[in-house]
N, C-alpha and C positions, 0 to 999 in steps of 0.2 A: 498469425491470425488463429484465435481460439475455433477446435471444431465446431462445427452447425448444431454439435446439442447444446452448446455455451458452454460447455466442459471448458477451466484453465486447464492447459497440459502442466503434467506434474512438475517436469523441469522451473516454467515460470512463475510455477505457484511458489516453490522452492527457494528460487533468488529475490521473490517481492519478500517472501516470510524474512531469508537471510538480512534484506537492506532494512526492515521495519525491525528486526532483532539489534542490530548495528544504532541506528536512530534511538533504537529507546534504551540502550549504554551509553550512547552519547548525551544522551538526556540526563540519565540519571549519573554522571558523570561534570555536568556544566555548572561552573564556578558561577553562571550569574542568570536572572532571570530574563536577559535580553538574550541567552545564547539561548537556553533551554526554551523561551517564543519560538526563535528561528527553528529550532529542531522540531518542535509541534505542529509548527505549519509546515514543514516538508514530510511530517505524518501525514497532516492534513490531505495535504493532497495525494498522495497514493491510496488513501481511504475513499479520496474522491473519484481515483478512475479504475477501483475497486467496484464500488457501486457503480459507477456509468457500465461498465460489461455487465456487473448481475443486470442491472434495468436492461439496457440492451437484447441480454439473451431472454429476458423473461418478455419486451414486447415480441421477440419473434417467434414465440411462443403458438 
């Protein structure tokens, strides 16, 4: 659980950066535009629960 300022501790900030550096080698690495969809949408969503903690910390604002 991120601290009550909404601070990510650096550690997890660290391995989301690591798996979104991974993802987008694998991206730009895919023989086909049906692989490289799948790999945007599994961007997708870590951008999405990205955002839901900033919204999160900034409603407890």
């Amino acid at each position: 659980m991120p601290p009550a300022n909404g601070d990510v501790p650096e550690d997890a900030a660290r391995t989301v950066d690591d798996e979104v550096r991974q993802l987008y080698e694998r991206y730009q690495a895919a023989e086909s535009d049906a692989e490289r969809r799948e790999i945007a949408l599994e961007m997708g969503k870590i951008d999405g629960h990205r955002h839901a903690k900033i919204y999160a910390a900034l409603k407890d604002e």
